[in-house]
N, C-alpha and C positions, 0 to 999 in steps of 0.2 A: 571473638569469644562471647556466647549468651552472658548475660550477665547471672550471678550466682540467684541461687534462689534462697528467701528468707522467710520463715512461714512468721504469720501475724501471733500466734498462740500456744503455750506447750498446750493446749486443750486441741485447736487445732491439728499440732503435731499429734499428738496422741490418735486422731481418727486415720490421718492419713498413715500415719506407719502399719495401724490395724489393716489397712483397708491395699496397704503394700503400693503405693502410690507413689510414695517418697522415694528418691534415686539415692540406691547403695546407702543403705544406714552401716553402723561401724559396726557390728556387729553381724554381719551377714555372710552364710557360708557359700562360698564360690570355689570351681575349681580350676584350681593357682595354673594349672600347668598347661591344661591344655583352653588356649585360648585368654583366660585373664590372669591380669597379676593383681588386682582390687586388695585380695582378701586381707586382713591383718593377721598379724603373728600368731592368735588361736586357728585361726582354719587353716594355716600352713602347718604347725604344727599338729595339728590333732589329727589330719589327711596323714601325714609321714607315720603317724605312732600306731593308727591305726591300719597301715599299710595299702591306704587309698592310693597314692602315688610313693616314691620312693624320694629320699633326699638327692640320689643323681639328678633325678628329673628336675625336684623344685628346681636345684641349684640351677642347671644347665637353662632352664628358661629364665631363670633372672640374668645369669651371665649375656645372652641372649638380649636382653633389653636392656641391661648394662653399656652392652657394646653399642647396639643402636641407639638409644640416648648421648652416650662419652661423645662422639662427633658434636656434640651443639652445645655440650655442658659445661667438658672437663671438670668432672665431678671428681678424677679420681688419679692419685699418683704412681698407685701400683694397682696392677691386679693383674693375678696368675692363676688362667683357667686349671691347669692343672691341679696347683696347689690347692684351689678349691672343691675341686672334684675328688681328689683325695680324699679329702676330710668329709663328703658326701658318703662317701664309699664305704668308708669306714664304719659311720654311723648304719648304713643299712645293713652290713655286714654283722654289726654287733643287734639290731633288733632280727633279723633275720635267729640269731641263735637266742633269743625269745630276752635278752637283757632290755634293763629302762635306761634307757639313754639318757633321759631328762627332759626338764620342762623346756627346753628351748628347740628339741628332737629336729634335725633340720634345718632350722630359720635362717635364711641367708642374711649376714650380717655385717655392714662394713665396718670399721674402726679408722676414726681420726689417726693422722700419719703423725701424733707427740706420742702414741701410745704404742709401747713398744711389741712387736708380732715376732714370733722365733719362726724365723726362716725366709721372714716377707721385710724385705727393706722399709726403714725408719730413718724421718728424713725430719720430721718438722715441718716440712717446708721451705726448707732451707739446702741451699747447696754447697755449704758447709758441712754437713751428714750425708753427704751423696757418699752411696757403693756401702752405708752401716746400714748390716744388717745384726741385728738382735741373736745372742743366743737363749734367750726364753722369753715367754710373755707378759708381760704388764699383768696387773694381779686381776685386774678389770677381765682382761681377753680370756685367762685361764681360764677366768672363770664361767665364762660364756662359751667356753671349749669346752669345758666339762659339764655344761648343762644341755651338751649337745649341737649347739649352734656351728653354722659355719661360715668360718669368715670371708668373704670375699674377696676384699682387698685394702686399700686405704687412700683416706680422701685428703682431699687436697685441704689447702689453709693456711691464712696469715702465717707468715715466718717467724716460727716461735710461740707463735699464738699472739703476736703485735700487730695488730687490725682491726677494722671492723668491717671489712669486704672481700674477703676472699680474693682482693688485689693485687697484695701483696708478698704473695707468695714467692719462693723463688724460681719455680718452672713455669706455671701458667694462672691465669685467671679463671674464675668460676664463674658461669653463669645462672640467671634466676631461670625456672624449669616455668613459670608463670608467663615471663618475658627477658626473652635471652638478650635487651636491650640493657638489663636490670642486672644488680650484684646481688647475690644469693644472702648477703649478711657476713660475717665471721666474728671469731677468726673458724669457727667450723661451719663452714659455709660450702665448703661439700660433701660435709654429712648431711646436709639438711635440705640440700638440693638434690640428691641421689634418693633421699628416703621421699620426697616430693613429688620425682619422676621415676617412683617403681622398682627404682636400679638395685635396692635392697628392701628388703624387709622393716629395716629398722639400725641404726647407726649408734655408735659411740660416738662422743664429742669431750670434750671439758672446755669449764667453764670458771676466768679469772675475773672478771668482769661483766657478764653478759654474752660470750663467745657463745652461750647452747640457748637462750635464749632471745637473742638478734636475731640470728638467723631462721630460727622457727620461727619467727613473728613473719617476717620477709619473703616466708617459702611458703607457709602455711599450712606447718604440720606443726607434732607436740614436741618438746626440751622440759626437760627437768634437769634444775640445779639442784642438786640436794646439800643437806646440811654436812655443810666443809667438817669432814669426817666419817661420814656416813659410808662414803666408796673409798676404798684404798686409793692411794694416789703413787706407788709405787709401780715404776715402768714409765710414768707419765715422765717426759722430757719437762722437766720444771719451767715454769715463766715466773710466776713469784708465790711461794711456796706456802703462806700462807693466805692464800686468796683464791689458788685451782684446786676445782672439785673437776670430778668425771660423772659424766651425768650419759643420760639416753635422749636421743631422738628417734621419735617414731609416728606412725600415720594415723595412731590414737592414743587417747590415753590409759587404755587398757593393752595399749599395747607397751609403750614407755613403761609401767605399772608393774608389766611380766617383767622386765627385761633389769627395772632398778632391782627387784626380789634376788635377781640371780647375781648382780654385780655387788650387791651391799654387803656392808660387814666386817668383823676384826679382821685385821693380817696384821701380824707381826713385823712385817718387814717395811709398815709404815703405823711411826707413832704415836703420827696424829691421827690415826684411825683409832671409830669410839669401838667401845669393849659393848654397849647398846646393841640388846636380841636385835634382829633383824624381822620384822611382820613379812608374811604375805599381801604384799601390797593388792594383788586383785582380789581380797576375799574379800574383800567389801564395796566391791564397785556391780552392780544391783545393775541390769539389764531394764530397760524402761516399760514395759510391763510388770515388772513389780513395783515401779514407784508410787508414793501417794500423791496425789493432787497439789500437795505443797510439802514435795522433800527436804526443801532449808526451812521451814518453819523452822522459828527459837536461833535462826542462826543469824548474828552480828559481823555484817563484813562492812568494811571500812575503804574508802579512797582516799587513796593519796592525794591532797589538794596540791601540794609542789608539782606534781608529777602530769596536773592534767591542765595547765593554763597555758600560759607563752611558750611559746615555740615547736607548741604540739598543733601538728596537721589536722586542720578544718575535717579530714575524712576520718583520722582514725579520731579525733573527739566524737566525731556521729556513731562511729563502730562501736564505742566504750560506752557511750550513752543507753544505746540498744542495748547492749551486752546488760549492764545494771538496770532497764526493765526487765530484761528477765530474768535478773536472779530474782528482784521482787516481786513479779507476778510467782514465783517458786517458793514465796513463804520469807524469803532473807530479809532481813533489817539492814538498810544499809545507808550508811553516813560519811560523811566526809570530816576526816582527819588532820590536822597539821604536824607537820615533822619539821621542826624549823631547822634544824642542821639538816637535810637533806639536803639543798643545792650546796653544799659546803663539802660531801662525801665525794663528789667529782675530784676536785681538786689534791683531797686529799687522797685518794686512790693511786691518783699517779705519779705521785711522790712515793708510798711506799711499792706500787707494781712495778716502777723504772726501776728505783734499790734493790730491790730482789732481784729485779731479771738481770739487774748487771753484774751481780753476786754469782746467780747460776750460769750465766752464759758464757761466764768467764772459763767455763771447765773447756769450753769449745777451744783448745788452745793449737790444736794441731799435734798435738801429741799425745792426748790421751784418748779424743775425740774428733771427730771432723776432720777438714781439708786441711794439709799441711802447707804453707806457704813457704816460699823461699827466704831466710831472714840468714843475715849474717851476726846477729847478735842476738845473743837469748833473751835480752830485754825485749827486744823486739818483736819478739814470737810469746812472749807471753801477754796479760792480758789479767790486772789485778783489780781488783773491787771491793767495795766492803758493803755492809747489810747496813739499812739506815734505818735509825726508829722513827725520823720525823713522819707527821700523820698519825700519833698513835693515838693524840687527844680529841681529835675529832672523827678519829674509826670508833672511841670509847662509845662518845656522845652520838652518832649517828646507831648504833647497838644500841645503847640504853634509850633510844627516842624508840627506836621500833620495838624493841622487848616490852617499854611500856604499853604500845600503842595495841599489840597482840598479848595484851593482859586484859585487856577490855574486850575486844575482839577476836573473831575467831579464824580473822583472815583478811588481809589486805591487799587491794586490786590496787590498779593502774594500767596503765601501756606497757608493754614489751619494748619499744619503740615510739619515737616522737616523730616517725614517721614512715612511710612505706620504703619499699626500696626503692632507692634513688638508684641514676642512671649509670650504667658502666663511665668510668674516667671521670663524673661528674665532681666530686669533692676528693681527688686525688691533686689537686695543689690546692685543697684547701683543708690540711688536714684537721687544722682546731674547730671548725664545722662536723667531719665527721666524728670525731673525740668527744662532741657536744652530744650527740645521740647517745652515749654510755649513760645518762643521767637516771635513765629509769633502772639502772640496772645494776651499777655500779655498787650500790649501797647492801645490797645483799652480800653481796661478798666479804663486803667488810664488818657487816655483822654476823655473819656464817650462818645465813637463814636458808631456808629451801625455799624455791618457787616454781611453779609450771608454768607453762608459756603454753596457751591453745589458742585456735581461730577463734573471734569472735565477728569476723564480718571482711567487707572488703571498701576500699577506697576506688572511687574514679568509677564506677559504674556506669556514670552518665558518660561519660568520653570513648564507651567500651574498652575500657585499659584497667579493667580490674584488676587491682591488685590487695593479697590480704594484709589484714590487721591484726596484728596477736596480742592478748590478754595477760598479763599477769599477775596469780595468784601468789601470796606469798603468808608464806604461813610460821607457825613458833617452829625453833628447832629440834631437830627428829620427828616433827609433825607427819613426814610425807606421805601418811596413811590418810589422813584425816581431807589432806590437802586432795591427795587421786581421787578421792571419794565426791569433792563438791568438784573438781575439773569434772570427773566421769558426769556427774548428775548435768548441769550446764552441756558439755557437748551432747548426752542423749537428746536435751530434751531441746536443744538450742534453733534447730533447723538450720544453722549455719552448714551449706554442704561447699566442701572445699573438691568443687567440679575439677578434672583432672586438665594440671596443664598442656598446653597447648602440644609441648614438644613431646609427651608422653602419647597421647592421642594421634600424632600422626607416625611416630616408628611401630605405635604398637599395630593399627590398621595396614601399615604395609608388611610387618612384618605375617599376619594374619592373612592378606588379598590372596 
């Protein structure tokens, strides 16, 4: 693998993009079908509305590099070319009689298997929900169904959403699409491996802990966690009910951007969704020709000092480094913060995320849900638990440190991750090692903040085993506008190009020979 390329300059950046030099900027119109699959959700889409290619097509070439990628990935635990051709079919059928489909017209889209799909089996991950299939969809998917979109299939992930590697699933393992020797992250870690290696457009995930943001860091694409409320959470196979948001993963941030506009917003049928208008997340994300010379001028952003010392990786420190000259050379102010209950939200996390999930998982009992076992006494087949408050005094204070800290600021960095992705099986008996990795992440949850996860570089360049680093931003709640707006600016102008991995580059040439 070359190693990636980093330009020295946004000034730099700025001539070579004019001068079209730069390989694949995000924003660049390609055509999807015949011959690449590059392009992001605006040039798939605006090709389908415009009647440049048709939604059979797109679909049927993603399907197409779905299949040939799934041998080396297992990105995914259903998928039914049918069923998604249908939903293709549909859609050209309805712009063929001159109707607007919607802003998502086309876009092939997978969805995490917590998120319930009416007609496409819903498992978790677990083989406990094996043969349930849903009769309607999670309020997330409808709503991605009626902005047009179509779904493909669903991806693999931790059982339940208890992981942090796509390991432990209950059918198969996920591999990283950068290197299949590598675990993709989780617990939605074939969302973010599939959206990685092409296989979709763009993926659903949620996110209890860090599940949509690990794994973006690992894959090296984008995840937004939005502010726990923002996205209905109805459909979602609960893990602990106040702590999962449904967030997007996608191949940019104008693309995650479209994708949150259409899933966000009131539903009645979940209460802790805020009654908060919904923005058009992409109105404000500015293509880099119209930027100024210093787009964060006047802008205060902050690091995490807990987040970036002991037992963060020698490469992703160098990655985060980089990353914060250039917000600076960009105009930003940026200083370092202390959060002193930060390493203390760990702990308390999985005291209140174990309490809920043994509360919710209890429903799993064989009789109303899931596999029924054989039991001769109905003690025995049921399965009780109760909600626990402990953790609530240190979720208060871990909130009120960052609430304060984004009353000064306008936005708080750190790592995605303390480290790149480690090696398949490597910290699978060592799991309070990989539990240790939740630390950058963990604490959003429990303050119901929104945060993006984007590339900001790669580790191990010198060994040619690059692997990326993911960044995150994490901003006040209901910010996510403000927040897409400095991701978008930073990835325009960043030169970080996330060159296509390995296993994508050789299905997609043989598929093409």
């Amino acid at each position: 693998m070359n190693p990636p390329h980093t330009l020295q300059s946004y000034t730099e950046m700025r001539v070579l993009r004019t001068t079209n030099i730069r390989a694949k900027p995000a924003d660049m119109r390609l055509s999807l079908v015949c011959g690449s699959l590059h392009g992001p959700l605006h040039a798939a889409r605006d090709q389908v509305a415009r009647r440049g290619t048709s939604a059979t097509e797109l679909t049927t070439a993603y399907l197409r590099q779905l299949h040939s990628a799934e041998t080396q990935l297992q990105c995914f635990l259903a998928v039914d070319d049918e069923y998604a051709l249908r939903q293709a079919a549909l859609i050209d059928s309805r712009l063929a009689q001159g109707e607007d489909v919607g802003p998502l017209a086309g876009v092939p889209i997978a969805v995490k298997d917590n998120l319930c799909t009416q007609g496409l089996q819903t498992t978790a991950g677990s083989r406990g929900l094996h043969g349930f299939v849903p009769t309607y969809d999670a309020t997330a998917v409808a709503r991605l169904r009626a902005a047009g979109a179509v779904v493909l299939g669903k991806t693999n992930m931790d059982e339940f959403g208890m992981g942090s590697s796509c390991e432990n699933s209950g059918y198969q393992p996920t591999f990283n699409p950068w290197d299949t020797k590598h675990v993709p992250g989780g617990s939605s870690g074939g969302s973010a491996a599939a959206v990685a290696a092409k296989q979709c457009i763009a993926a659903l995930g949620s996110d209890t802990g860090g599940s949509i943001r690990q794994p973006a860091s690992f894959c090296g694409v984008v995840g937004v966690k939005p502010t726990y409320g923002r996205v209905s959470r109805n459909g979602l196979v609960a893990y602990a009910s106040s702590l999962d948001c449904v967030g997007p993963i996608a191949q940019s941030v104008a693309d995650a951007a479209a994708v949150l506009t259409v899933i966000a917003g009131s539903d009645l049928a979940d209460a802790t969704c805020s009654q908060k208008p919904v923005e058009d997340y992409t109105a404000g994300l500015l293509p880099l020709d119209n930027l100024s010379s210093k787009p964060l001028a006047f802008k205060r952003l902050a690091l995490i000092q807990e987040a970036c010392g002991e037992g963060v990786d020698a490469g992703v420190t160098a990655a985060l480094a980089g990353a914060v000259r250039h917000l600076q050379e960009l105009g930003a102010e940026v200083e370092q913060v202390s959060l002193p209950s930060f390493a203390a939200g760990l702990p308390a996390y999985y005291v209140i995320a174990l309490s809920e999930a043994s509360s919710n998982l209890s429903r799993y009992d064989g009789v109303r849900f899931g596999q029924r076992g054989a039991a001769n006494e109905l003690k025995n087949m049921y399965a009780s638990s109760r909600h626990s408050g402990l953790g609530s005094e240190v979720r208060t204070l871990v909130r009120r440190e960052m609430n304060m800290a984004l009353g000064r600021f306008d936005a708080l960095l750190c790592p995605a991750a303390p480290t790149t992705a480690y090696r398949v099986g490597e910290k699978l008996c060592d799991p309070l090692s990989m539990y240790k990795g939740d630390l950058m992440t963990v604490n959003l949850n429990l303050a119901g903040l929104p945060a993006v996860c984007l590339p900001c570089g790669f580790s191990g360049q010198a060994a040619g085993n690059a692997l990326p680093v993911g960044m995150q931003l994490i901003g006040r709640a209901f910010g996510e506008a403000d927040l897409l707006k400095l991701a978008h600016i930073y990835e325009q102008t960043s030169g970080v190009v996330t060159i296509l991995p390995s296993v994508f580059i050789e299905s997609a040439s043989a598929k093409h020979d």
